[in-house]
PyMOL Python script that loads the backbone (N, CA, C, O; Angstrom):
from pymol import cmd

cmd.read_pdbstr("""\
ATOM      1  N   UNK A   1      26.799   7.520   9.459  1.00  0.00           N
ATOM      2  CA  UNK A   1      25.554   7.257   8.776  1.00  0.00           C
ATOM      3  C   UNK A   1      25.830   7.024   7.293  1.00  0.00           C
ATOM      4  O   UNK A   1      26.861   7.500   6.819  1.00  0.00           O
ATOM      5  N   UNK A   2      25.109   6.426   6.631  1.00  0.00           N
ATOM      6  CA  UNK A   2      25.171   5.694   5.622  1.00  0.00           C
ATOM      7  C   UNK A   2      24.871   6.437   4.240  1.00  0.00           C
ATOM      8  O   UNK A   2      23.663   6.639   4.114  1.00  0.00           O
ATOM      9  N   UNK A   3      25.580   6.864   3.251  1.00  0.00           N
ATOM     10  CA  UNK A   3      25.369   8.071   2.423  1.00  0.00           C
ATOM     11  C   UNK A   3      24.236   7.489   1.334  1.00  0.00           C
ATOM     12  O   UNK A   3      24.487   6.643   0.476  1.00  0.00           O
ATOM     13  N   UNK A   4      22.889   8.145   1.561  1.00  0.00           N
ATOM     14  CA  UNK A   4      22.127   7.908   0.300  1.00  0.00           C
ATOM     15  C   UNK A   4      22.306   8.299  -1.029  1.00  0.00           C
ATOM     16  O   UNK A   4      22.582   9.477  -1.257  1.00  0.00           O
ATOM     17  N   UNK A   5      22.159   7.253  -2.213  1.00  0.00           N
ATOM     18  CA  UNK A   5      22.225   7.587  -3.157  1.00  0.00           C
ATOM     19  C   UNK A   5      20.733   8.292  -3.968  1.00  0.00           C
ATOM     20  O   UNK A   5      20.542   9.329  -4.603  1.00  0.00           O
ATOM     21  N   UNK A   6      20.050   7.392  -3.654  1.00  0.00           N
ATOM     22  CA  UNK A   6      18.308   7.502  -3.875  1.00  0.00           C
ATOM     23  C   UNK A   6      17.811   8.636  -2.757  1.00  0.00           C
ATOM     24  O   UNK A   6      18.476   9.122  -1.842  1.00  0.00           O
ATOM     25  N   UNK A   7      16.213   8.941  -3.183  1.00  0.00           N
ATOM     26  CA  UNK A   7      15.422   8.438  -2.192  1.00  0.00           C
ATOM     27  C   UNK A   7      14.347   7.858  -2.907  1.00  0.00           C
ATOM     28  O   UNK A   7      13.511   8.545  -3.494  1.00  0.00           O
ATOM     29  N   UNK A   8      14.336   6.562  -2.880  1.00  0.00           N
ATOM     30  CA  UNK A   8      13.325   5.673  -3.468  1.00  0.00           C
ATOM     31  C   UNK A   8      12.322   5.410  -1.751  1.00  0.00           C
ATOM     32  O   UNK A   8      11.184   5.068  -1.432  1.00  0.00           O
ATOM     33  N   UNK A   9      13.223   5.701  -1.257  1.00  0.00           N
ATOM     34  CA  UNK A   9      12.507   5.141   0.442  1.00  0.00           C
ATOM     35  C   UNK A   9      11.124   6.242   0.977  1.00  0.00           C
ATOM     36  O   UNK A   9      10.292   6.169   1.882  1.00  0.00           O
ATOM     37  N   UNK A  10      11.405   7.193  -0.061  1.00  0.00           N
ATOM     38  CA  UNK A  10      10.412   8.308   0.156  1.00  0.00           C
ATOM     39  C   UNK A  10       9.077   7.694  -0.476  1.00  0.00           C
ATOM     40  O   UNK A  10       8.126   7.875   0.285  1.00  0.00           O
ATOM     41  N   UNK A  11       8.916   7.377  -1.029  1.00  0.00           N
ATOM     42  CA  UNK A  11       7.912   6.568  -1.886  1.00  0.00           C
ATOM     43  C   UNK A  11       7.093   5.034  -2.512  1.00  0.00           C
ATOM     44  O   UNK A  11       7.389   4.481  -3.571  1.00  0.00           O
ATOM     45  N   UNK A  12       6.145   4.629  -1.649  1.00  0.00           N
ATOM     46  CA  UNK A  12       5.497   3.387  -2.087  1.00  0.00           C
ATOM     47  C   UNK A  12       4.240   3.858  -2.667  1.00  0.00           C
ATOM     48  O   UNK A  12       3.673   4.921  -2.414  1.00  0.00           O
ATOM     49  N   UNK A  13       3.796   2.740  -3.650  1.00  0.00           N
ATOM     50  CA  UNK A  13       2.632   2.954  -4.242  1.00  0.00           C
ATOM     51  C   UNK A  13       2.551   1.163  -3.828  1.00  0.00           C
ATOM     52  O   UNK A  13       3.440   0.312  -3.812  1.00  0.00           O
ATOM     53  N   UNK A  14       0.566   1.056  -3.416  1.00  0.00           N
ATOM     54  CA  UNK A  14       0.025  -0.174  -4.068  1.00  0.00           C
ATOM     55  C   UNK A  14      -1.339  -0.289  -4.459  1.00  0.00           C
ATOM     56  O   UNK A  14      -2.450  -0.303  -3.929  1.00  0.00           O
ATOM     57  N   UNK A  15      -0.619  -0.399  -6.042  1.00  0.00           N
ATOM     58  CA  UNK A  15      -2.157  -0.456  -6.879  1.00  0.00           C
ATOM     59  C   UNK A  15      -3.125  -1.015  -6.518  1.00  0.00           C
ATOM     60  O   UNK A  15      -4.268  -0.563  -6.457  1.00  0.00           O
ATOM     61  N   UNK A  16      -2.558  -2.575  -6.108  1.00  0.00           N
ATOM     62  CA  UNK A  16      -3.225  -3.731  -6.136  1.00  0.00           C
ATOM     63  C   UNK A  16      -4.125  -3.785  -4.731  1.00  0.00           C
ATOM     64  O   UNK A  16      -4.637  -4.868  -4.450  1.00  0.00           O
ATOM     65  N   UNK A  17      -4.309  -2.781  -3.942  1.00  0.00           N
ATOM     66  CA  UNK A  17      -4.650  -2.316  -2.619  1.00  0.00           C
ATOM     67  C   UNK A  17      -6.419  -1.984  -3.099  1.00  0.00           C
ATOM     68  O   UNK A  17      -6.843  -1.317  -4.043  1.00  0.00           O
ATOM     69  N   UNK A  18      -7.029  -2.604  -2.227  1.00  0.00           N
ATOM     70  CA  UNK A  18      -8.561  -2.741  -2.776  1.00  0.00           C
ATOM     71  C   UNK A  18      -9.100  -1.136  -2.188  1.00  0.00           C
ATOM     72  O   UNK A  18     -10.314  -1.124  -1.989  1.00  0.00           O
ATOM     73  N   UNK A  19      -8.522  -0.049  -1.941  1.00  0.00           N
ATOM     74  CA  UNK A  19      -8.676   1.310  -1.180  1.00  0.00           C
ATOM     75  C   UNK A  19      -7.643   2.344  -2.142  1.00  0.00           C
ATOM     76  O   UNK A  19      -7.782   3.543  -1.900  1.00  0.00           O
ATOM     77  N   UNK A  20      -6.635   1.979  -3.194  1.00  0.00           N
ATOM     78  CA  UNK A  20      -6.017   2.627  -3.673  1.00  0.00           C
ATOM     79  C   UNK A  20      -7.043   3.224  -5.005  1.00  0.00           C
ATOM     80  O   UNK A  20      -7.860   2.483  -5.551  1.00  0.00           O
ATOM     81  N   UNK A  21      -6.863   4.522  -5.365  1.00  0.00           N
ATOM     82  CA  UNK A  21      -6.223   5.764  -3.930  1.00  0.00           C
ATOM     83  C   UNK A  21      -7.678   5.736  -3.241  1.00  0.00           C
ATOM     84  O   UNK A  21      -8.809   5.522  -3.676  1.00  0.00           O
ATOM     85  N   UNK A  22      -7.091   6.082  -1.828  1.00  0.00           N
ATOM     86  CA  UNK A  22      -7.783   6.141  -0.944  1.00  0.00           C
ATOM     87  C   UNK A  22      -8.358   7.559  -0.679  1.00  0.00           C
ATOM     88  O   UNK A  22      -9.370   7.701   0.007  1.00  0.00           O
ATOM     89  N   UNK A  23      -7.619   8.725  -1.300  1.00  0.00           N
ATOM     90  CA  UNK A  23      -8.447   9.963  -1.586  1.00  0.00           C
ATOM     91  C   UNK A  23      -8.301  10.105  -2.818  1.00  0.00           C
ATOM     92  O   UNK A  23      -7.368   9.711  -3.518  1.00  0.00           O
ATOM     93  N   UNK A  24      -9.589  10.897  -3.223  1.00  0.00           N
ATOM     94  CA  UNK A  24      -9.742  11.440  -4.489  1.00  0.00           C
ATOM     95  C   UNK A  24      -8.941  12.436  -5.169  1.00  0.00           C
ATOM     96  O   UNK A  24      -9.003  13.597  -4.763  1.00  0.00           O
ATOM     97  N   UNK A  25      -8.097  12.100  -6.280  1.00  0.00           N
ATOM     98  CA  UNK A  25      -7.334  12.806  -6.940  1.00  0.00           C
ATOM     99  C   UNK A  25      -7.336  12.819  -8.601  1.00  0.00           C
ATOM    100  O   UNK A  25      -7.898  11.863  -9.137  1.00  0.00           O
ATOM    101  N   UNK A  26      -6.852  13.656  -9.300  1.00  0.00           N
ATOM    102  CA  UNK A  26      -6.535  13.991 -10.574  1.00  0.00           C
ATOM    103  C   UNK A  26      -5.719  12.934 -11.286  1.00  0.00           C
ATOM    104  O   UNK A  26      -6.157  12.205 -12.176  1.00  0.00           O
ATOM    105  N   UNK A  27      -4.553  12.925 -10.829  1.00  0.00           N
ATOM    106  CA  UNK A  27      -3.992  12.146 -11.447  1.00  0.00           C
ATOM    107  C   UNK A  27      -3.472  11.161 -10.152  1.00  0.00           C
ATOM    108  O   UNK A  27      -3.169  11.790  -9.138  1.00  0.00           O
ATOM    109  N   UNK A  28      -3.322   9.471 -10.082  1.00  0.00           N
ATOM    110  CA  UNK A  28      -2.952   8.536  -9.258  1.00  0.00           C
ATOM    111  C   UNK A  28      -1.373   8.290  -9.670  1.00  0.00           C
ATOM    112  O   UNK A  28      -0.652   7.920  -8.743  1.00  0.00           O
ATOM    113  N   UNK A  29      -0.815   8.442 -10.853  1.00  0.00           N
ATOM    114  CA  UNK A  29       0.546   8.151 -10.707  1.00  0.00           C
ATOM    115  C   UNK A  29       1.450   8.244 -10.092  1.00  0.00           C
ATOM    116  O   UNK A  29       2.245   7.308 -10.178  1.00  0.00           O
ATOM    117  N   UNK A  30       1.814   9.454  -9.122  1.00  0.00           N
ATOM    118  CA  UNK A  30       2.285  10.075  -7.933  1.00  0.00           C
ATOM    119  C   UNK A  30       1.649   9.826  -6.433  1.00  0.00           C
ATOM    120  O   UNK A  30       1.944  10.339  -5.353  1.00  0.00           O
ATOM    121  N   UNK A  31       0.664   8.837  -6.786  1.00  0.00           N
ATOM    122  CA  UNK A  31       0.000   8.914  -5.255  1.00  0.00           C
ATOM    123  C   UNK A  31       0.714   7.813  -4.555  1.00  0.00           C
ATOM    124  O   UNK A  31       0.829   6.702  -5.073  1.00  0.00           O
ATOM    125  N   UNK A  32       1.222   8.123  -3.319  1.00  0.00           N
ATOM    126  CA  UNK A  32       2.342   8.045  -2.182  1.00  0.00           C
ATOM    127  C   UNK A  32       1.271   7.308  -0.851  1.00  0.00           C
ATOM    128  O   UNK A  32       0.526   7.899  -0.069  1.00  0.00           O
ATOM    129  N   UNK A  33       1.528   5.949  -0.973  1.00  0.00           N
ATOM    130  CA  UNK A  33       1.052   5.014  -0.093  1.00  0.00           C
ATOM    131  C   UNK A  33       1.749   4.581   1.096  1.00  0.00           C
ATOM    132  O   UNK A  33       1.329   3.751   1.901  1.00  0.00           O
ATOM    133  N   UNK A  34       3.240   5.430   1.164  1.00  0.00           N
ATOM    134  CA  UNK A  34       3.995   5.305   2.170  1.00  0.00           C
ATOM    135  C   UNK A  34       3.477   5.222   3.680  1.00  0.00           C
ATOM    136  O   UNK A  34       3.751   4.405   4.559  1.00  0.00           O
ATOM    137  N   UNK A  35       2.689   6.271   3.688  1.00  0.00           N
ATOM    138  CA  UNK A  35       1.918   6.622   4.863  1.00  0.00           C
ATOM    139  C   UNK A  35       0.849   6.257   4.923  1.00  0.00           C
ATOM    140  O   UNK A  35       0.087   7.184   5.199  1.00  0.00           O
ATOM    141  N   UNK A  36       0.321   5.228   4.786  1.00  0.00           N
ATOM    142  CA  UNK A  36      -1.450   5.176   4.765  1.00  0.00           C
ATOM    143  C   UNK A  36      -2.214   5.083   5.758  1.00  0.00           C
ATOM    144  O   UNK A  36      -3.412   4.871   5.568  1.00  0.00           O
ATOM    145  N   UNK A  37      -1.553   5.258   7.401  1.00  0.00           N
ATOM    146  CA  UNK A  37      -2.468   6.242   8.160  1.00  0.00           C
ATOM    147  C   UNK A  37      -1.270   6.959   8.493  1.00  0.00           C
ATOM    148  O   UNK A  37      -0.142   6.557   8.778  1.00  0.00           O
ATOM    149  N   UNK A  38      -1.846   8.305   8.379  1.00  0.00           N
ATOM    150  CA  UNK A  38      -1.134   9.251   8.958  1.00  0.00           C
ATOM    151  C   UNK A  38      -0.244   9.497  10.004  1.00  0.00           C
ATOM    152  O   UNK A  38      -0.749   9.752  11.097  1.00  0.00           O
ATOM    153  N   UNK A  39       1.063   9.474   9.899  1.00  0.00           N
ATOM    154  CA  UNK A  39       1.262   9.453  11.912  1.00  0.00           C
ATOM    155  C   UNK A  39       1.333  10.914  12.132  1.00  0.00           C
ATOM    156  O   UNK A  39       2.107  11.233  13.034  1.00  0.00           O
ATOM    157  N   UNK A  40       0.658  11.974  11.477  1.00  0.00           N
ATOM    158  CA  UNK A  40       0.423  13.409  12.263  1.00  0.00           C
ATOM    159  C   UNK A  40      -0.861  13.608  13.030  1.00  0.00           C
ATOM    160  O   UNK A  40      -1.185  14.451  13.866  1.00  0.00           O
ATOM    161  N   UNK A  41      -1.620  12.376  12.394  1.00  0.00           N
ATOM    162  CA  UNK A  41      -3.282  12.760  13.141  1.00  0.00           C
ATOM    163  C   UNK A  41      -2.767  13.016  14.549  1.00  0.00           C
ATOM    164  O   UNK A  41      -2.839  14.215  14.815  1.00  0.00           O
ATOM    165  N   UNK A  42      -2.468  12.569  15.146  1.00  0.00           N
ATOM    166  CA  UNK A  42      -2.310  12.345  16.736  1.00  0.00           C
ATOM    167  C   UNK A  42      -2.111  14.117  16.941  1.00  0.00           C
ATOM    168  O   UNK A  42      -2.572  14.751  17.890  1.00  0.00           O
ATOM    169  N   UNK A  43      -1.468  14.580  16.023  1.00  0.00           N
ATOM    170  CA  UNK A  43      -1.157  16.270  16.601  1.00  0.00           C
ATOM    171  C   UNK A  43      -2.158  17.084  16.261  1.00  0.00           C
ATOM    172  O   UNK A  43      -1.784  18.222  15.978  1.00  0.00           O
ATOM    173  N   UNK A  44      -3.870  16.784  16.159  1.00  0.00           N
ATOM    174  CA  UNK A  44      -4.651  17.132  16.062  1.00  0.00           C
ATOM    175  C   UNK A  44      -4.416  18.133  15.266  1.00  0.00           C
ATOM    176  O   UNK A  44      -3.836  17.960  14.195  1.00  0.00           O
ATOM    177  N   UNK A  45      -4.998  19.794  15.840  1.00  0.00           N
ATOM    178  CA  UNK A  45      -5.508  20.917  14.723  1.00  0.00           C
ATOM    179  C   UNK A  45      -3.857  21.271  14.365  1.00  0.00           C
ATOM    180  O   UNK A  45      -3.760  22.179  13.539  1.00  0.00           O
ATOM    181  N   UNK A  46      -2.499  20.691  14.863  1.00  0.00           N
ATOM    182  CA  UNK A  46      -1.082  21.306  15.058  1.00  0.00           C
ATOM    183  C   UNK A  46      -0.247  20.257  13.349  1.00  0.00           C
ATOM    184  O   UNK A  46       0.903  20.273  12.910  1.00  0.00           O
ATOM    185  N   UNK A  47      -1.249  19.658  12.964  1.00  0.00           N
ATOM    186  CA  UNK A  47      -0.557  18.525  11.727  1.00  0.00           C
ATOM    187  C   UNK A  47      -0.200  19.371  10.153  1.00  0.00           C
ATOM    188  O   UNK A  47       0.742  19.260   9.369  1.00  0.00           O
ATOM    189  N   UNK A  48      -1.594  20.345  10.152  1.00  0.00           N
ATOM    190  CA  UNK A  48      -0.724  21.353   9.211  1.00  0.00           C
ATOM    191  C   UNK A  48      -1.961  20.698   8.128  1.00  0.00           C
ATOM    192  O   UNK A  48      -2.157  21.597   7.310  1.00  0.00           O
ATOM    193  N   UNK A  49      -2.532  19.949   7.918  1.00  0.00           N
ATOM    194  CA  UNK A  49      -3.714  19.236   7.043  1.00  0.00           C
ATOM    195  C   UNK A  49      -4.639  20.007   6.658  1.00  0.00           C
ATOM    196  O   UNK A  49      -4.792  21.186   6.978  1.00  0.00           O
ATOM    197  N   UNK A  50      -5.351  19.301   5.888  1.00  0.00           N
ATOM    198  CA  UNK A  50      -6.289  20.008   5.539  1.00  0.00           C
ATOM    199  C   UNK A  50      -7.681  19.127   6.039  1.00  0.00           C
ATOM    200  O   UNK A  50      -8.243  18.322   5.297  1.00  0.00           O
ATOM    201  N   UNK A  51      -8.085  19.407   7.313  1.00  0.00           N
ATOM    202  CA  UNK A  51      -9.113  18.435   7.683  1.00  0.00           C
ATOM    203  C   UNK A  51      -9.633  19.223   8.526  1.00  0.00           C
ATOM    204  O   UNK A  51      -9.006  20.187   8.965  1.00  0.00           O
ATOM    205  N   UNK A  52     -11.229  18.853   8.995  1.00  0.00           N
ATOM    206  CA  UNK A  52     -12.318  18.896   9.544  1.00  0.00           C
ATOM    207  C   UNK A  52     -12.337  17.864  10.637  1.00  0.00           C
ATOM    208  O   UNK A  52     -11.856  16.731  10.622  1.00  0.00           O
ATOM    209  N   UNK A  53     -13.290  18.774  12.020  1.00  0.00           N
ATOM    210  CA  UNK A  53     -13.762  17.748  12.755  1.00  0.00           C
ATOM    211  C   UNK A  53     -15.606  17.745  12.428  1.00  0.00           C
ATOM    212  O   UNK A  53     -16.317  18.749  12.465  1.00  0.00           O
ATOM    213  N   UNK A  54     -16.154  16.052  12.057  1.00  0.00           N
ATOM    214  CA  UNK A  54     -17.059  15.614  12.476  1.00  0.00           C
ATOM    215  C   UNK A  54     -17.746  14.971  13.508  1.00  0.00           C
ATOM    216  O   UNK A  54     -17.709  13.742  13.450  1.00  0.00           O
ATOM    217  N   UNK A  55     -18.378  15.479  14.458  1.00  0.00           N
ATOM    218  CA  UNK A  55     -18.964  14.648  15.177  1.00  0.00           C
ATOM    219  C   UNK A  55     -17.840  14.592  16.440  1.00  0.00           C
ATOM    220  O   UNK A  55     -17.919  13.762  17.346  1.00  0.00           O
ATOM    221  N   UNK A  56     -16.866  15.534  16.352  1.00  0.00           N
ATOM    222  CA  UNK A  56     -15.905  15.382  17.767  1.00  0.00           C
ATOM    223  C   UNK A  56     -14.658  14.575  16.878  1.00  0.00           C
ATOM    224  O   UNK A  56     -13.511  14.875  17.208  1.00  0.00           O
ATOM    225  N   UNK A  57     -14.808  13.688  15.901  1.00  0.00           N
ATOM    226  CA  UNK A  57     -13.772  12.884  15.150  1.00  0.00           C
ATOM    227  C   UNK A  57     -12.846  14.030  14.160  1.00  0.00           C
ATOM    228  O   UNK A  57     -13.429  15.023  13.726  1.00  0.00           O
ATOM    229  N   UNK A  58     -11.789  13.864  13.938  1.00  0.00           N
ATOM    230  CA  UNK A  58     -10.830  14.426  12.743  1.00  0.00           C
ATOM    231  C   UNK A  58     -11.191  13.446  11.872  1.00  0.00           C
ATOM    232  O   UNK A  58     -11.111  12.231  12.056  1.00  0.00           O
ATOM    233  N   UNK A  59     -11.654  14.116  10.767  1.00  0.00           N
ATOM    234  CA  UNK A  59     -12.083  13.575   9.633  1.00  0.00           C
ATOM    235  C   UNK A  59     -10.933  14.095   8.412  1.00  0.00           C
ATOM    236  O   UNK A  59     -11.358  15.061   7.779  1.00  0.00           O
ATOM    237  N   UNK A  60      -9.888  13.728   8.089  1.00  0.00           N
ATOM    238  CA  UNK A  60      -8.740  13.839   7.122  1.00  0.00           C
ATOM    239  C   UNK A  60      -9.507  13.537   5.620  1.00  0.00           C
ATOM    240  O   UNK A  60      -8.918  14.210   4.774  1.00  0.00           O
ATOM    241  N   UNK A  61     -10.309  12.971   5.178  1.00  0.00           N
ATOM    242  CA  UNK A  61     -10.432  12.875   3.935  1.00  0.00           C
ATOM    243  C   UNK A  61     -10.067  13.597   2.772  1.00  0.00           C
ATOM    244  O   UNK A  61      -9.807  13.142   1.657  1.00  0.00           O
ATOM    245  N   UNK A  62     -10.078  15.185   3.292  1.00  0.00           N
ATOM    246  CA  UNK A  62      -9.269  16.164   2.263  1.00  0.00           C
ATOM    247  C   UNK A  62      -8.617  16.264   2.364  1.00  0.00           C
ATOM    248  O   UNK A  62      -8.188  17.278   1.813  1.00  0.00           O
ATOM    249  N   UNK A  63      -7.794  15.596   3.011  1.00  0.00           N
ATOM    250  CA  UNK A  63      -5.969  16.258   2.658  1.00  0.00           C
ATOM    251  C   UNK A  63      -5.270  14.647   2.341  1.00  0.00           C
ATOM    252  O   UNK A  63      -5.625  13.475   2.467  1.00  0.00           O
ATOM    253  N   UNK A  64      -3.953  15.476   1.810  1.00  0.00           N
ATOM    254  CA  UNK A  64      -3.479  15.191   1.120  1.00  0.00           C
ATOM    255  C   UNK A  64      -2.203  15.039   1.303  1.00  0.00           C
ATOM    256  O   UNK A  64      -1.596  14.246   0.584  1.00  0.00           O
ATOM    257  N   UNK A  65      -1.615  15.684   2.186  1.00  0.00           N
ATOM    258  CA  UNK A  65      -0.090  15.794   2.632  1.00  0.00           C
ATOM    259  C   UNK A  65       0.463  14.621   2.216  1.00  0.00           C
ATOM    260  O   UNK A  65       1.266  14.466   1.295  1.00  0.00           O
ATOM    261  N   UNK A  66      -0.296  13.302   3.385  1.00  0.00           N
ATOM    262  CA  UNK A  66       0.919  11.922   3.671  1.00  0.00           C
ATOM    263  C   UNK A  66       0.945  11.309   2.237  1.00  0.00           C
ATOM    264  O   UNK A  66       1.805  10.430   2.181  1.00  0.00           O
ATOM    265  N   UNK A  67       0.228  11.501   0.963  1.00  0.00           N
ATOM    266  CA  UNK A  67       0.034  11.281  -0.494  1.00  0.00           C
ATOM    267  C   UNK A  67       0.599  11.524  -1.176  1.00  0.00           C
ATOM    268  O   UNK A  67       0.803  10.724  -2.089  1.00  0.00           O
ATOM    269  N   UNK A  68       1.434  13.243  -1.158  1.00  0.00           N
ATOM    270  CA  UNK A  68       1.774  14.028  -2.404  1.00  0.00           C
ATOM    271  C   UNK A  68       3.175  13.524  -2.088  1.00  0.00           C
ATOM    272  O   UNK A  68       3.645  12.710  -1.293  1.00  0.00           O
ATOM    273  N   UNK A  69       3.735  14.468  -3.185  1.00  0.00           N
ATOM    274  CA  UNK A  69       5.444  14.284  -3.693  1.00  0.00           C
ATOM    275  C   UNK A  69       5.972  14.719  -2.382  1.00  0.00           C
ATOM    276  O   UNK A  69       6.854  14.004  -1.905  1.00  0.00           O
ATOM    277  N   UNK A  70       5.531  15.940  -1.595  1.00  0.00           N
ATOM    278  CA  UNK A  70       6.514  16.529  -0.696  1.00  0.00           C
ATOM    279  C   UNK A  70       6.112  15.895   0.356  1.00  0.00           C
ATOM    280  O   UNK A  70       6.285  16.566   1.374  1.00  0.00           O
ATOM    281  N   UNK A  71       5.744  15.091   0.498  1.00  0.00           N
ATOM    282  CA  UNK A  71       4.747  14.516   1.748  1.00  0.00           C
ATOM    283  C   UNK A  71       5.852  13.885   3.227  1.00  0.00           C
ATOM    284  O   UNK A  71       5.811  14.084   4.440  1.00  0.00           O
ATOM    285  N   UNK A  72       6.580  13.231   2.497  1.00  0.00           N
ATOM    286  CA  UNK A  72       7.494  12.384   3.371  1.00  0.00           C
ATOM    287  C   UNK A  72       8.539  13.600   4.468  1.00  0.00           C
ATOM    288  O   UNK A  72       8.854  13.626   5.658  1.00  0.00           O
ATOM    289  N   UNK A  73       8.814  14.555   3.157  1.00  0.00           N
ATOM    290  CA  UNK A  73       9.858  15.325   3.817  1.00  0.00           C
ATOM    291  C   UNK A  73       8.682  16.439   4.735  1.00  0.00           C
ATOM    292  O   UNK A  73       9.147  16.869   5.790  1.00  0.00           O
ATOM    293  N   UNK A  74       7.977  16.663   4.561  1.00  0.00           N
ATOM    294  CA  UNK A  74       7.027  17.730   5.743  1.00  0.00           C
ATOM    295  C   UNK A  74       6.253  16.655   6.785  1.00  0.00           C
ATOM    296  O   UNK A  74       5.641  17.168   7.722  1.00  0.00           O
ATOM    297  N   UNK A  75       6.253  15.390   6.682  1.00  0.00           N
ATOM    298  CA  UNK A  75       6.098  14.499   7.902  1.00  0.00           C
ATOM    299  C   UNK A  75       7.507  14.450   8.531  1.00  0.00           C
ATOM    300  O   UNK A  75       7.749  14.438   9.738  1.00  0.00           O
ATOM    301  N   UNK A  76       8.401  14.423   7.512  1.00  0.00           N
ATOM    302  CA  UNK A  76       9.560  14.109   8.721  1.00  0.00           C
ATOM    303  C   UNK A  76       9.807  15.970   9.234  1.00  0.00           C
ATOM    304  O   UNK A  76      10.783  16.120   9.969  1.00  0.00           O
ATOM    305  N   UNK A  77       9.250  16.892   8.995  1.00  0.00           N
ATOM    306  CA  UNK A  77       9.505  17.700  10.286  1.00  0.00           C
ATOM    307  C   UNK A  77       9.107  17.927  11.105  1.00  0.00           C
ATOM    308  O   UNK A  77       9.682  18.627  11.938  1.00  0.00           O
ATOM    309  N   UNK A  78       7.549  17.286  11.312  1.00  0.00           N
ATOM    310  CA  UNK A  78       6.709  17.532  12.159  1.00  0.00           C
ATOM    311  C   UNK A  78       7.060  16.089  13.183  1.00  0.00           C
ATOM    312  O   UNK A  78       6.545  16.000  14.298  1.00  0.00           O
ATOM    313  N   UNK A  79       7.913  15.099  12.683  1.00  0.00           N
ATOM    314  CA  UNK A  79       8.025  14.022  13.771  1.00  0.00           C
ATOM    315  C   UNK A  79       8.812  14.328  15.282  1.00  0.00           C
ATOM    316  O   UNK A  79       8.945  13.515  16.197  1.00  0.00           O
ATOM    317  N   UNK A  80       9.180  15.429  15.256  1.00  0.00           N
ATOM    318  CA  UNK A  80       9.569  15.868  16.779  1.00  0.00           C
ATOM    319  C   UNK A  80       8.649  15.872  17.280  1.00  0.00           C
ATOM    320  O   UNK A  80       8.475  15.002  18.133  1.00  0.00           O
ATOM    321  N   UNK A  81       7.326  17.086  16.947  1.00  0.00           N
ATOM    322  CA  UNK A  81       6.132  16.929  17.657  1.00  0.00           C
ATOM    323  C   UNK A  81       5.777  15.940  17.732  1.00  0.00           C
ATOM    324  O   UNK A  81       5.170  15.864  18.800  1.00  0.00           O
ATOM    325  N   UNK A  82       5.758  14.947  17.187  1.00  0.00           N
ATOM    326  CA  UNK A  82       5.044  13.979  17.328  1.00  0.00           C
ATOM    327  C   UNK A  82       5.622  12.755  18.831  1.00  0.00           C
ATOM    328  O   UNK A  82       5.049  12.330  19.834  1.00  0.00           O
ATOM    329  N   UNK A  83       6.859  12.594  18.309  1.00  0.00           N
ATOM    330  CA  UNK A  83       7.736  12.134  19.333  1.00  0.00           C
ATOM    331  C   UNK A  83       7.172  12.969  20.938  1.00  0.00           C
ATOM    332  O   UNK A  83       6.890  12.400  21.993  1.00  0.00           O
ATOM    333  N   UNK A  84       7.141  14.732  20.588  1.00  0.00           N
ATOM    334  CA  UNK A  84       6.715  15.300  22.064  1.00  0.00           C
ATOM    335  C   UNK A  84       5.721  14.627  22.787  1.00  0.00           C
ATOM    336  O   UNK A  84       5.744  14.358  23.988  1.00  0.00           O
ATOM    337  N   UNK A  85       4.716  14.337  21.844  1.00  0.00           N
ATOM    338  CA  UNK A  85       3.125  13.904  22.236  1.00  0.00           C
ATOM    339  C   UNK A  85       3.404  12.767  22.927  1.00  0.00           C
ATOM    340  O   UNK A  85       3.313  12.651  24.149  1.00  0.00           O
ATOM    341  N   UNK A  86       3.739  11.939  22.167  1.00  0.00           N
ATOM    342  CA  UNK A  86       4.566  10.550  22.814  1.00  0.00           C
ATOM    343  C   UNK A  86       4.897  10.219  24.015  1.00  0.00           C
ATOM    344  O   UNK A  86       4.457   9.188  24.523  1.00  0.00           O
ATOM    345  N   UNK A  87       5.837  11.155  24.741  1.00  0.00           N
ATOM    346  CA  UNK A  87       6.433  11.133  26.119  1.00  0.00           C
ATOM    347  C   UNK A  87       5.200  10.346  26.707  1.00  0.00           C
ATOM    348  O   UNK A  87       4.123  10.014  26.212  1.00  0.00           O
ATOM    349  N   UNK A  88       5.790  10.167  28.001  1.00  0.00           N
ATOM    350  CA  UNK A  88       5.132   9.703  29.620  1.00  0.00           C
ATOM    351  C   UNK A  88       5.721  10.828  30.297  1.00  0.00           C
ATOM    352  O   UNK A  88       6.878  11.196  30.097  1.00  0.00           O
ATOM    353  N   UNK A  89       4.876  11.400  31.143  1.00  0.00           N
ATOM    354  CA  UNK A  89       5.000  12.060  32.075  1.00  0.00           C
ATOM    355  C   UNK A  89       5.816  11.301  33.219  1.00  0.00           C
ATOM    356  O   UNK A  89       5.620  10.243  33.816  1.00  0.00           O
ATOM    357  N   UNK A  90       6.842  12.304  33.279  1.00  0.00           N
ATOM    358  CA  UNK A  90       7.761  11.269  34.767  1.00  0.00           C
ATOM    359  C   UNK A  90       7.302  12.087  35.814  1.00  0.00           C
ATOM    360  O   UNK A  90       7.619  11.839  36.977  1.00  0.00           O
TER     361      UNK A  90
END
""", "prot")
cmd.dss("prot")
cmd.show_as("cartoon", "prot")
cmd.util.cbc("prot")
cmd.orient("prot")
């Protein structure tokens, strides 16, 4: 495997995105567009978020995870679960 020097790969921003930021925050300089839908929703109340269900729907609007600085590295531990969910039943 290929030795990183960076991690620039942890991080996209786009300003120019007619939804950026897409949650409400303090400061936007740090806000992390890498993820802009979540791939933890799928692990419902197990994603670690900070969200509500409306109406039977997961409503994420307050959180913040796939956004912040640490965001990338606490999605990539939860991507096993996620991968679990994934399977087909043989």
């Amino acid at each position: 495997m290929k030795e990183l020097k960076t991690t620039n790969y942890k991080f996209f921003q786009n300003r120019k995105c007619e939804f950026f930021p897409c949650h409400k925050v303090n400061d936007d300089s740090s806000f992390n567009c890498l993820f802009c839908f979540c791939p933890l929703f799928m692990l419902k109340d197990k994603c670690g978020g900070n969200f509500k269900y409306k109406d039977g729907i997961k409503d994420c609007s307050n959180c913040l995870i796939p956004h912040s600085k640490g965001g990338y590295d606490y999605i990539m531990t939860k991507m096993k679960d996620v991968i679990e969910k994934a399977k087909i039943d043989e």
